[in-house]
N, C-alpha and C positions, 0 to 999 in steps of 0.2 A: 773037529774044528767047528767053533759055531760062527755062524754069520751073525754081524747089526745090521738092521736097514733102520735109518732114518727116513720118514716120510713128510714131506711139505705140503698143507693145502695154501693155493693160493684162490683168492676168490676177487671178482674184480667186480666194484658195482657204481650204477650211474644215477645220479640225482639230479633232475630240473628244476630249477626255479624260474618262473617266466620266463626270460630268455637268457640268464643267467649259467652256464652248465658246472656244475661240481663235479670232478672226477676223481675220485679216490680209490688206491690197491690196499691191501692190509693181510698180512700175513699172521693167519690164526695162532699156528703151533710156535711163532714166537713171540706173539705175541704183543708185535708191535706193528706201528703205523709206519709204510713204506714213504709216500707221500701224496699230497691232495693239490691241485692243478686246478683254479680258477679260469677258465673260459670265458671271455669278454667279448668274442666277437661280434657278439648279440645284443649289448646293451641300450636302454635306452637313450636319445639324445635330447632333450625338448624344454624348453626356455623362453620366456614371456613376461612382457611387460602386463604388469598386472593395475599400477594404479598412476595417477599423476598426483605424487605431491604439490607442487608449489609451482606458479602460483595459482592462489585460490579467486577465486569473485571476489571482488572487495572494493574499499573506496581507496583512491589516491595511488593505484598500480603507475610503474613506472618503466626503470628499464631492469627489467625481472630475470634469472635465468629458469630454467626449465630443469624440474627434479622428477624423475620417474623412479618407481619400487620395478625391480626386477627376482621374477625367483626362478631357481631351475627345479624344473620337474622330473626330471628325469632322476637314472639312478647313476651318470658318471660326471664328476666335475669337470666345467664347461669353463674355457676362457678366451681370450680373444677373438670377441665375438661382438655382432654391430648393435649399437644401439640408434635410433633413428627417433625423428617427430616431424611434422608437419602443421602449418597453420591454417585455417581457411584454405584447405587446397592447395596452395601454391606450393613455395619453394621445401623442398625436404633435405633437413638436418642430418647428417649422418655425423658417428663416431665410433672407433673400436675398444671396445671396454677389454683393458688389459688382467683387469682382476679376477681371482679363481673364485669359483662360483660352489660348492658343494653342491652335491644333492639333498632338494628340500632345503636350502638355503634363501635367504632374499638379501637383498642388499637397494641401497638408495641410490640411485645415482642423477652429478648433477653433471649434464652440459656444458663443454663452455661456450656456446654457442647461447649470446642474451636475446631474447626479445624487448623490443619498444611497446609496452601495452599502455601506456599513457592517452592516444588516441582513445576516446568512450568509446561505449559498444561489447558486443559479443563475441566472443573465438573463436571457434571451434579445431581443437588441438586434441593431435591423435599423436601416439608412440607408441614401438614398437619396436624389436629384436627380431635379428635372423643369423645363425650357423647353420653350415652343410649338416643334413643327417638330420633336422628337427623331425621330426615325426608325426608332431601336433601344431599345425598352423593356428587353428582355428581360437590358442592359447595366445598367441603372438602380439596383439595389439590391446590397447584401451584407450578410449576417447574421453573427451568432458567439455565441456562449455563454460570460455571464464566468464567472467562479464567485467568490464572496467568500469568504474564509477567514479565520478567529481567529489573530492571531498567536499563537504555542506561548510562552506564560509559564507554565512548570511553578510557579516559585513566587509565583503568585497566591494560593495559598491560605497563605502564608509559607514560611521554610524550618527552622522549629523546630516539631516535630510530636511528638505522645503515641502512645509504644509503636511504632507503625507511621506512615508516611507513605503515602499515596494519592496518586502522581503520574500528571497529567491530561494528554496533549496535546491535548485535546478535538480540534475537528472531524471531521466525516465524509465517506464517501467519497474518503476519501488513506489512504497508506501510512504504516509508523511504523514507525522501527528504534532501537530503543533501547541502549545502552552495554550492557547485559546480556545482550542478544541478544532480547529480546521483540520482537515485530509487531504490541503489541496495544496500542488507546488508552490503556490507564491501567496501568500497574503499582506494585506495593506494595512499598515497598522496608523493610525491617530492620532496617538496617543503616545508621550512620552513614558518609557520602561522598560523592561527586561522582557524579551522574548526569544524563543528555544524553540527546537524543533529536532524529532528522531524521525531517520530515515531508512527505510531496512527494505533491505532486497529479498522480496517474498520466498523465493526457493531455496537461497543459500541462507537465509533468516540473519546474514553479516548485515551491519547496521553504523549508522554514524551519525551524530549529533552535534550542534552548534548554539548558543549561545548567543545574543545580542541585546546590547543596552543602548536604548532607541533613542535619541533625542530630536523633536521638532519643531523646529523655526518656522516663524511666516515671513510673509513680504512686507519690509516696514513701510510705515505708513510716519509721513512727517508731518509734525506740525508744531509749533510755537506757540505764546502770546509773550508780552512784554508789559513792561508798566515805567515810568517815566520817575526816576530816581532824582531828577533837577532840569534843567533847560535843554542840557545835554547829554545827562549819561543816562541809560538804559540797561536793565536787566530782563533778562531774557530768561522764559521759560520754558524745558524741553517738555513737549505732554507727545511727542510719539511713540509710536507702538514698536516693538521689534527690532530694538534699538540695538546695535554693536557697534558701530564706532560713529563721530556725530563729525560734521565739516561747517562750522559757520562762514559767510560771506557775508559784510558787514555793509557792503555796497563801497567802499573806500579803497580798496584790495587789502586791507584789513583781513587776517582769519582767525581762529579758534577752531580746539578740540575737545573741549570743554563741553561738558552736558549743559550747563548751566552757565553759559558763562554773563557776563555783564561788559557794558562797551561806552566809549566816552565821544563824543562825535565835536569836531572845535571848528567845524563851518557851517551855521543854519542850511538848511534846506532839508529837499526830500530823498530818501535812504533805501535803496531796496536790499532790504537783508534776506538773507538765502541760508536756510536750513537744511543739510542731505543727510542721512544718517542710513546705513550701510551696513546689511548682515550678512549669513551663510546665501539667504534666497537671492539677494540683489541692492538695487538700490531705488530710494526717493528723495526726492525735495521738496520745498515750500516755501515759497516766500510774502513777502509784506512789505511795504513802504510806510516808513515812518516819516513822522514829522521832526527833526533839530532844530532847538531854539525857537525864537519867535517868529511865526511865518502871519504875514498881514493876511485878513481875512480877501483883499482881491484879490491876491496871488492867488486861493482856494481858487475863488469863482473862474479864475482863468484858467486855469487847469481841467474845473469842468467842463469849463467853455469849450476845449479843446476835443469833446467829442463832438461826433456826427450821425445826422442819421439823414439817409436820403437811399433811393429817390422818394421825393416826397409834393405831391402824391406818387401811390406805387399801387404795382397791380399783381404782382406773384412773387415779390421778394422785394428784404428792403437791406440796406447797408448799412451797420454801426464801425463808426472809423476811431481808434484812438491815436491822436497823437503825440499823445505825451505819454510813454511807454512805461515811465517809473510810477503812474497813475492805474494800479492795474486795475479792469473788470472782475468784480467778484460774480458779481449774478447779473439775470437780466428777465424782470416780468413782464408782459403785455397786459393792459386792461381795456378795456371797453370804457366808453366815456360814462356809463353808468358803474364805473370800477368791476366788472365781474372779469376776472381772470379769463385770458387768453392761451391756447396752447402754441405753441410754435415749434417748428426745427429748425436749432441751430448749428450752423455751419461755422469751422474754424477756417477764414480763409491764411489768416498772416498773422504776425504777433500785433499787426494793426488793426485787422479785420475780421469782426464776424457778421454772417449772413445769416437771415431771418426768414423763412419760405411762407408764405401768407397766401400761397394759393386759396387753402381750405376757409381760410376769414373771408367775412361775409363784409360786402361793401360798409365802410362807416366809417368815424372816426374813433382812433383810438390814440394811447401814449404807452411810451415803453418806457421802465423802472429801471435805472441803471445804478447798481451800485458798486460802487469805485473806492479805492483805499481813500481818497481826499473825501470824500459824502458819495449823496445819492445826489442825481438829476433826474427831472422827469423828460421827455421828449415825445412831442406830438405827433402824428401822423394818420395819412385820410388812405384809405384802402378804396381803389376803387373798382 
């Protein structure tokens, strides 16, 4: 009788990978694979916010959310797990991020928790993750500093300016190149034209730029003449500077809008017409008294008559009085009786009255040059 033995080797072997264990049986003589047992007890955990996408420094931040890159480092897919940020210290954002994470994976993620970065100024904004079992803290966070910035609208403050313009790119801490060649926040421009300016924030080199087409006004200046078309009618000429819109007063309550206009007067006498003419900077007048029709040469002489000058004699001031008010004062010289001009200061007391200071004149006789829309008077006086 013969015997068979069959014999079995069985061999049993162990393989580490980090902390990963592989265990595998395998049976030689037939050849095949019993089976192989993955051990996980050991894996890695560890996951970290790595960068802050958005938002970035920039101009014209508003109400912004907050995006962070997150990746897992580890070797087991990681999920519901916190994501968190912070601003300047204060208040911290938490959220659970429900998404499956691989290992060696990243993914973006946004908040729905916004910020107001509208407020100028600097941030400073930190984020970070945390699950039980991380292993590597020291992966867990990344900071950055936004900066907010004013978008550059030079003409905020319009672009029709009096005399001079003031252009602003306001913000601080950035650079500024302006069309003219300046580097400095704000320059004043003169001159009607097109002016521009780039603005760029030296670390994060984001940049913004604006645009303006200057226009400038001055403060008009009124003035007239006229010339005598018949006994009564008169045309009037506009010679002011600065000119946007014109108002005549004709002394009749009479008016015009008219740059040039022409007027018909149908009762003699004297006329005070009034010119204002009106721009972006403000406004002016000027007026004159005309003569209508035929005025008798005594009616003149009484009209001049109607000034004053006293006290007379005087010792430190003297009083010129008008009273006939549609007779205006244009000037007023002093002479010395050998005619050499006088200096004086004069004072406006009333639409009747100016004062004359003669302290500094030296005792003598003198006369003061009045000239008035009707002529000129001379008028005498002793300084003593």
């Amino acid at each position: 009788m013969m015997l068979k033995y069959s014999f079995y080797f069985y061999i049993e072997f162990k393989i580490d990978f980090m902390k990963t264990s592989i265990i595998c049986s395998k049976i030689f003589m037939a050849l095949t694979f019993s089976f192989c047992i993955i051990n996980k007890a050991n894996a890695v955990v560890d996951i970290g916010a790595t960068t802050i996408v958005s938002p970035e420094t920039g101009f014209g931040l508003s109400i912004e959310p907050i995006v962070i890159t997150i990746e897992n480092f580890g070797d087991e897919p990681i999920s519901d797990f916190g994501a968190y940020f912070i601003i300047d210290g204060s208040t911290v954002y938490g959220e659970t991020v429900a998404a499956v994470l691989e290992p060696g994976e990243t993914m973006e993620y946004t908040f729905s928790a916004v910020v107001d970065f509208s407020p100028l100024g600097p941030y400073y904004v930190c984020a970070w993750t945390y699950i039980g079992g991380d292993i590597y803290s020291s992966n867990d966070s990344t900071c950055t500093t936004i900066i907010s910035l004013k978008l550059v609208d030079l003409a905020e403050a319009g672009t029709v300016f009096c005399d001079s313009a003031i252009l602003n790119a306001e913000n601080v801490g950035v650079d500024y190149l302006w069309n003219t060649g300046d580097t400095t926040q704000t320059i004043t421009a003169y001159e009607n034209g097109i002016y521009w300016v780039v603005v760029t924030e030296p670390i994060s080199g984001v940049s913004d730029t604006d645009t303006i087409e200057v226009s400038i006004e001055v403060m008009p200046i009124a003035s007239f003449i006229y010339s005598a078309i018949g006994l009564n009618s008169f045309e009037f000429i506009n010679t002011s500077s600065g000119i946007g819109t014109c108002h005549w007063d004709f002394g009749t309550g009479a008016e015009s809008f008219e740059i040039n206009p022409s007027y018909d007067y149908y009762v003699n006498g004297f006329y005070t017409v009034t010119l204002t003419v009106t721009n972006f900077c403000g406004s002016n007048s000027y007026s004159m008294v005309i003569m209508a029709g035929e005025i008798a040469i005594d009616s003149i002489e009484m009209i001049l008559q109607s000034i004053s000058l006293y006290p007379n004699p005087a010792t430190d001031k003297i009083i010129i009085e008008n009273e006939y008010l549609n007779n205006e004062i244009k000037t007023i010289k002093t002479f010395s009786i050998t005619g050499r001009g006088i200096n004086t200061t004069e004072s406006i007391l009333s639409n009747r009255k100016i004062e004359l200071n003669i302290t500094s004149v030296t005792p003598g006789v003198y006369f003061c040059q009045i000239e008035t829309e009707a002529g000129i008077l001379n008028l005498q006086w002793i300084k003593q």
